[in-house]
N, C-alpha and C positions, 0 to 999 in steps of 0.2 A: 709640419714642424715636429721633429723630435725628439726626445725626451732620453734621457739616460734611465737605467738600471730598475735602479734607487729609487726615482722618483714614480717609476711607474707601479713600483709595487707598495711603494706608501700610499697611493691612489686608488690602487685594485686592494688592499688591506681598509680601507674604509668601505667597500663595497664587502666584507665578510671573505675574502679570499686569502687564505692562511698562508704567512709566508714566514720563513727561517727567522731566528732572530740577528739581527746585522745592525753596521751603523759605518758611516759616512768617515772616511780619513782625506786628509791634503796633505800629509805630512808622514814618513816614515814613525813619528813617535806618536802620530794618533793612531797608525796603522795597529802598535802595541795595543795600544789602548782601547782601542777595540777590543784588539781580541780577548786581552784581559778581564773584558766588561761582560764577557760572553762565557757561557756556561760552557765543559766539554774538552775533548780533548783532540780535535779537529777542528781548525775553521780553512775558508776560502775566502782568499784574495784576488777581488776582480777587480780588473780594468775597469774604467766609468768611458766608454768613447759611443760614437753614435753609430756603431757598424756591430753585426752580427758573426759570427763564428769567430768570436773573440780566441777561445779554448784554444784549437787550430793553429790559433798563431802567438800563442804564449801568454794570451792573456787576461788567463785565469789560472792559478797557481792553488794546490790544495799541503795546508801546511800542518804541520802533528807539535810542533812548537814556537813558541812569541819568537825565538832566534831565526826558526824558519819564516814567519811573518815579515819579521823585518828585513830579510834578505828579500823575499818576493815585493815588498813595498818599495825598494832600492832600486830593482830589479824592472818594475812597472812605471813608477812615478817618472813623468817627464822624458818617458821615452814613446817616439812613436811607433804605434801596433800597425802593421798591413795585414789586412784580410782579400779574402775576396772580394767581399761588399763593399769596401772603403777603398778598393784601387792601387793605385800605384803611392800616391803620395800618402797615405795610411792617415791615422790619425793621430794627436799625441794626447798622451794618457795625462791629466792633474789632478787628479782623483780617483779614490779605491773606494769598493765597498766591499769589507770585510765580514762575513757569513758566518755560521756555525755551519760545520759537516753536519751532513745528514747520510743515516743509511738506507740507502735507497733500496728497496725490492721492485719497484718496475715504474719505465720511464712514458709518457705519454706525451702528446701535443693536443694541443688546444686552441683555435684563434678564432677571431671573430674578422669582419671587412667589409667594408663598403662593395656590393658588386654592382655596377655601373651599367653595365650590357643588360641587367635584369631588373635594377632598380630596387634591390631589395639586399638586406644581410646576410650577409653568410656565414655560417657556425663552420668551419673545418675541423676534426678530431682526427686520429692517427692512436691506437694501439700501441704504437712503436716508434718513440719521440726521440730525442736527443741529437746529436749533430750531423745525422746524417740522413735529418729528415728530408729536405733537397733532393739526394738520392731516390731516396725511398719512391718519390712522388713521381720519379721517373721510371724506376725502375716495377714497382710494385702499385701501380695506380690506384688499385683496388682495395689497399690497406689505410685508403681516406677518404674518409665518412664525410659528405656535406649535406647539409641542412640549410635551405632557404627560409630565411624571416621576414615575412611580411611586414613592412616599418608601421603601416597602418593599427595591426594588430599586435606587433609585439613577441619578444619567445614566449612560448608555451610550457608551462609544466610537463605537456607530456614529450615534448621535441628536447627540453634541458635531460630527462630520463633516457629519451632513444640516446642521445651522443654518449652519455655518462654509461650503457650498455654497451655500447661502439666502442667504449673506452676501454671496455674489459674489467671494469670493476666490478667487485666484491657488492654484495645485495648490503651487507653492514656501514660501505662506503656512501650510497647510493643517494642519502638527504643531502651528506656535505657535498658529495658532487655537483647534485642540482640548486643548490645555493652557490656554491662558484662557478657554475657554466651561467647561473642569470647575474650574477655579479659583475661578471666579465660584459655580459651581455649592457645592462643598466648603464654600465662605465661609457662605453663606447656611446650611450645613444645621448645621454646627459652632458655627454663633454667635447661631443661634435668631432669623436676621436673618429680617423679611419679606418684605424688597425688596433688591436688589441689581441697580443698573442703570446701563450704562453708556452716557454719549451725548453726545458719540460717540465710537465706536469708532473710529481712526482708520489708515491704511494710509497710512506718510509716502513720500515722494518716494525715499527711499532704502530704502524696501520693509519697511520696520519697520511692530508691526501694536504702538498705541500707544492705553493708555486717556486721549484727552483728559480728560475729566470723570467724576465717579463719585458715586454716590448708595447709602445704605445707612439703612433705617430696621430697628428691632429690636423684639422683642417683650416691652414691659416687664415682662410676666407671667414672664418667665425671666432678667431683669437679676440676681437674688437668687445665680444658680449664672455668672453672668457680670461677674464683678467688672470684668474691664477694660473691659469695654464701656459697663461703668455710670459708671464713673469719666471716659468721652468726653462725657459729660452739658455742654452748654452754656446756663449756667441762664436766661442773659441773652437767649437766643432763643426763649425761653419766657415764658407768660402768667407776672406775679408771682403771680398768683392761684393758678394749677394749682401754682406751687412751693410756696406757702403752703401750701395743703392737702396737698399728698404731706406735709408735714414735719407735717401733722396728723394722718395717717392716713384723711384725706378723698378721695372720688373726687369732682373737680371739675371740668367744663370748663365754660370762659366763652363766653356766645355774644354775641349782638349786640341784644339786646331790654331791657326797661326794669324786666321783672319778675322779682325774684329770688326763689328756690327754694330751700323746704331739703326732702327728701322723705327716705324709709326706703325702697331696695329700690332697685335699674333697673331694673325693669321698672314699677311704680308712676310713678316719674320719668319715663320714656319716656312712659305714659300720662298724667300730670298737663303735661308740654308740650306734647303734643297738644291737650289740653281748652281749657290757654289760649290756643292759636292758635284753638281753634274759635269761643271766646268774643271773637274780636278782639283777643288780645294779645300781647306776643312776649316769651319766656322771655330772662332775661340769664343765666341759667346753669343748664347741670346740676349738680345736688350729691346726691350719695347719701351721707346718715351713717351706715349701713348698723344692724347687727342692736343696735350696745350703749353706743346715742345717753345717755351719762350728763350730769349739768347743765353740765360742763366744758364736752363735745363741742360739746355743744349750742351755748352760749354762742362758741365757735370757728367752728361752722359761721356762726352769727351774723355775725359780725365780718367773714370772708371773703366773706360776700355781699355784706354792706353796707360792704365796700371799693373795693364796684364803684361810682362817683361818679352814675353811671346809673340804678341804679335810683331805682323813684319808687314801688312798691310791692313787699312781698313775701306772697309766701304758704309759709306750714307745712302740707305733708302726709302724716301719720303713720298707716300703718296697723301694729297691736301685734301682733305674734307675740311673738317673744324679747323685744323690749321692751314696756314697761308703758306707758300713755298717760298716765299720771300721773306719771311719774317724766319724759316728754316733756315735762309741761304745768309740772311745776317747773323744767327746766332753761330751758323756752320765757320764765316770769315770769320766772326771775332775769337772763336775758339781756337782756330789754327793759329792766329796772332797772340793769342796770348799764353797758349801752352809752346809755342815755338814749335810746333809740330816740324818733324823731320820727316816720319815713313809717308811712304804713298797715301795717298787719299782719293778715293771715288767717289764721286757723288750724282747718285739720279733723282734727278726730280718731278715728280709730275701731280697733276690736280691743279687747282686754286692759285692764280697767278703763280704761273708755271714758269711763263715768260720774264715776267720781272725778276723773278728768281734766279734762272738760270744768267739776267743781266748781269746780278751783283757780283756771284761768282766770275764771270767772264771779267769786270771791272776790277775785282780785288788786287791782282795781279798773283796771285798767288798759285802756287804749281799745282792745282786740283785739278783732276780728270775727270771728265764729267762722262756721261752716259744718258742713253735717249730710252734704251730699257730694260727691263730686270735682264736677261741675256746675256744684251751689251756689256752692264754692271759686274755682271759675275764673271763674265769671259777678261775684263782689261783685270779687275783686283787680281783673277788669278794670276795673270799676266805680271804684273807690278810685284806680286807675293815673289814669283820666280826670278824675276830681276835683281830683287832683294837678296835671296839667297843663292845665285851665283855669284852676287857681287861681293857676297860676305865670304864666299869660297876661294875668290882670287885676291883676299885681303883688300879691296877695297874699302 
């Protein structure tokens, strides 16, 4: 889960991590109001959206007067920003947070992450921060310092000094540094966060060592024992789709392809997307209904799919442990019946009264395709997808 801006650096600011004075607008006249509340004779106006390299793409504006604030707040509010990282449908902006300028004498990076391959944290630091760190990391490998953290044991005083040295800081910098590299550090392990990353880190003209910007994604598998953090949830930066299903009990994400998916298991789902790309087509979402798909479920996951305006065919793949194919294959009729489904429909069934299952679909009378295996499945949906849109190309 992700977090904006704002929130993340109210979080790392409880852990001792010094950050600009700023405050929250939804509105072009709090955007004022901010800045009026704010010492100085610069501030920044940022975007609040959940994607990176905001600056880039407009959205972050640095103003020298309230007149230029309010233009930038005009400017920003309720439009949507595309970045790299946010895609093609970008995101849209309903919230600023409004900064004090800072003058900056040198830019740094700083992050922390879960590394999976090693089982252990990882510190990353960079000398040379700001927007074109991404580059940097390609181009200059060797200008990024990592440190492995032992979760058993914890950072170390002398590992928070090596990075803070990595850093290129002043020996006068050198305590506040290792007070915000274990800050960062502490945040991340206490809040079940993934990522904690700062960029840039910044060292102002008057020797202050200052988190311009901050970044925190978290581990939704642990929001249940993180109530606050769950409650930072921004639903409006998120797929309707993925909210719709959380609020169903559904694992949903939307991709970018035309064929939608209802499947039992990720790891069946992992292989029934693969089979359609094999077979020429491109999945518009993962969906796992998992172990105790009843006719309701069913019918829900339904509807979630075919919200997507996109698709132009779907396919059902059901393999029976815990659940029965026949109690699948009833909740599969009632949903075609009661959403009135039109586009093509696949469905393969196997496992756990396979037979019965594959009856009631034969019995419904209804136009379902059925298939004997994953293969089969993926080769007719692509099939039906393509039928779809020639037939939409000859105005049919």
């Amino acid at each position: 889960m992700n977090i904006h801006e704002y929130q993340a650096k109210e979080i790392l600011a409880e852990y001792g991590v010094k950050i600009a004075e700023g405050g929250l607008a939804f509105s072009t006249e709090e955007a004022v109001q901010r800045a009026r509340e704010i010492d100085g004779d610069t501030w920044v106006v940022k975007a609040q959206i959940h994607s990176g390299a905001r600056g880039k793409a407009g959205g972050i504006k640095i103003c020298k007067s309230h007149n230029e604030v309010e233009a930038a707040a005009e400017a920003l509010l309720g439009k949507k920003i595309v970045t790299h990282q946010s895609g093609p449908a970008g995101k849209v902006c309903s919230r600023l947070y409004v900064e004090a300028g800072s003058k900056i004498a040198k830019e740094m990076y700083l992050s922390f992450m879960i590394d999976r391959s090693t089982e252990r944290v990882i510190m990353i630091g960079s000398e040379q921060g700001g927007m074109d760190i991404e580059a940097l990391a390609k181009t200059s490998p060797e200008a990024i310092k990592k440190i492995y953290i032992e979760p058993s044991v914890g950072l170390q005083d002398f590992q928070a000094r090596k990075m803070a040295f990595a850093l290129g800081l002043d020996t006068t910098l050198l305590n506040h540094a290792v007070k915000t590299i274990k800050g960062c550090y502490r945040a991340l392990r206490d809040l079940d966060a993934n990522t904690v990353e700062i960029n840039p880190l910044v060292v102002t003209e008057s020797n202050e060592l200052i988190a311009l910007d901050a970044k925190m994604d978290f581990d939704e598998n642990a929001l249940f024992r993180r109530r606050r953090i769950a409650e930072l949830r921004d639903n409006t930066q998120v797929d309707t789709r993925e909210v719709a299903a959380a609020e169903a009990g559904l694992s949903y994400v939307g991709l970018d392809g035309d064929i939608g998916c209802m499947i039992n298991g990720a790891g069946l789902a992992m292989a029934t997307m693969d089979m359609i790309k094999l077979a020429g087509g491109e999945p518009a979402n993962f969906l796992d209904v998992g172990g105790g798909a009843s006719a309701e479920r069913t019918e829900k996951a339904f509807r979630l799919v075919l919200a997507d305006q996109g698709v132009k065919a779907m396919l059902v793949n059901i393999f029976a442990g815990i659940n029965r194919c026949d109690w699948i294959a009833e909740g599969v009729v009632q949903a075609v019946k009661n959403i009135d489904m039109k586009l093509p429909l696949v469905v393969r069934l196997s496992g756990t009264n396979v037979e019965e299952g594959r009856r009631i679909i034969a019995d419904s009378g209804l136009p379902i395709i059925t298939a004997d295996t994953l293969a089969d499945a993926a080769e007719k949906v692509v099939k039906a997808r393509n039928d779809v849109i020639a037939q939409t190309g000859r105005g049919v």
